[in-house]
C-alpha positions, 0 to 999 in steps of 0.5 A: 482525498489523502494519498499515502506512500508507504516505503519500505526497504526489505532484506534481500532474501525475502523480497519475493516474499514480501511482494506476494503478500503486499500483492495480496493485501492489495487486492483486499485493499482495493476492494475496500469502499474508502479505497480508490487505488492501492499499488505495489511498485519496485525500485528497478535500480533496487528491488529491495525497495519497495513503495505502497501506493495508497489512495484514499477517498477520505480521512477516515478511510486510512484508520478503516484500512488499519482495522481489516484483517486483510491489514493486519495479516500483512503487518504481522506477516512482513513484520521480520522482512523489512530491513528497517522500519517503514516509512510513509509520507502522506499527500493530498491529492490535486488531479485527479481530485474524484475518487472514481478517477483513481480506480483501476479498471479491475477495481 
């Protein structure tokens, strides 16, 4: 299983818009069969930053994700929101080890 933190720093004035479409590009996500979890958390000290949560069941899933329609409407939708580039840091995952085990209960 690889887990994937996407950060992402979004200029102020658009941070409502950047979580609704992240929102959205969630829900398309979870409903991806290589896809176990995939969040949208918020800094409560700063709401402009902002972490992706992605749990993937296997390797290959990340590059499936990148080719869906869903992901590519996000990329370019959010593309001028960032206030810098994003970044991403990639974890393999200990427990719970079972893709079924990270599934939300409205997956």
């Amino acid at each position: 299983m690889r887990v994937v933190h996407v950060d992402v720093q979004v200029v102020p004035e658009r941070v409502a818009d950047f979580i609704e479409a992240s929102r959205l590009n969630a829900e398309a996500s979870r409903r991806e069969p290589g896809v176990a979890r995939f969040d949208v958390i918020q800094d409560r000290a700063d709401p402009t930053h902002v972490v992706l949560v992605e749990v993937y069941a296997d390797e290959d899933a990340p590059a499936a994700h990148k080719q869906t329609e869903h992901y590519a409407t996000w990329r370019d939708t959010v593309a001028g929101w960032m206030a810098r580039p994003r970044t991403s840091v990639t974890y393999s995952a200990i427990d719970p080890g079972s893709p079924a085990r990270w599934r939300s209960s409205s997956s």
